[in-house]
C-alpha positions as CSV (number, residue, x, y, z in Angstrom):
1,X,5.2,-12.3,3.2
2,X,7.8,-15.2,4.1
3,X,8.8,-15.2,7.4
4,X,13.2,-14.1,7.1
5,X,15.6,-16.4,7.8
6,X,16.5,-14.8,11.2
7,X,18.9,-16.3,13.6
8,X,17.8,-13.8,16.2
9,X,14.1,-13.8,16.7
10,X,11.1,-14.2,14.7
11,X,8.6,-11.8,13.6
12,X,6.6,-12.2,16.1
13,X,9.0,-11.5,18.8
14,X,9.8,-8.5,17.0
15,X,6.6,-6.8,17.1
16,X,6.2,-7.3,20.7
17,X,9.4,-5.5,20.9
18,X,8.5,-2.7,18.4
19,X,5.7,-1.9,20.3
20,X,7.4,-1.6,23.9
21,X,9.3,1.4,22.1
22,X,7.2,4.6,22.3
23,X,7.6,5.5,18.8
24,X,8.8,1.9,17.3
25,X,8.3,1.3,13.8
26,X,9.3,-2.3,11.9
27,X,9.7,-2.2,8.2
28,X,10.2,-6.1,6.3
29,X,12.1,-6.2,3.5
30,X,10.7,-8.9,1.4
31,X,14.0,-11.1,0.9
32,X,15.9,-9.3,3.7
33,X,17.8,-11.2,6.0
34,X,18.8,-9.8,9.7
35,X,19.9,-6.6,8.4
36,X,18.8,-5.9,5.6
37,X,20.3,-2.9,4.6
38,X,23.5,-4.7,4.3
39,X,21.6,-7.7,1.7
40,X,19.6,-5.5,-0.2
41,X,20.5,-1.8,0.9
42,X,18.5,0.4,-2.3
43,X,14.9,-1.7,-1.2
44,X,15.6,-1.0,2.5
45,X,16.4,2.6,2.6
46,X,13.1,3.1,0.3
47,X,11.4,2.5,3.6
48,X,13.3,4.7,5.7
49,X,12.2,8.2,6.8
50,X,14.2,10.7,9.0
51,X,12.4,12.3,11.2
């Protein structure tokens, strides 16, 4: 996968804060920007589970 366009923080930086979080989870949307359930909201809540 590309790496987003992501004014805040790469991917990398991301993980390492996903995993300080007990029960952190990260999902990429291919061709998601920042927040991607504003640019491509159908693809990202396919990924999301309530729990």
């Amino acid at each position: 996968m590309e790496e987003p366009d992501d004014p805040v923080g790469t991917m990398d930086m991301w993980r390492r804060v996903v995993g300080l979080l007990p029960r952190g989870e990260m999902l990429l949307v291919e061709g998601g920007g920042h927040m991607p359930w504003l640019d491509l909201p159908v693809r990202s809540g396919a990924g999301s589970v309530a729990s």
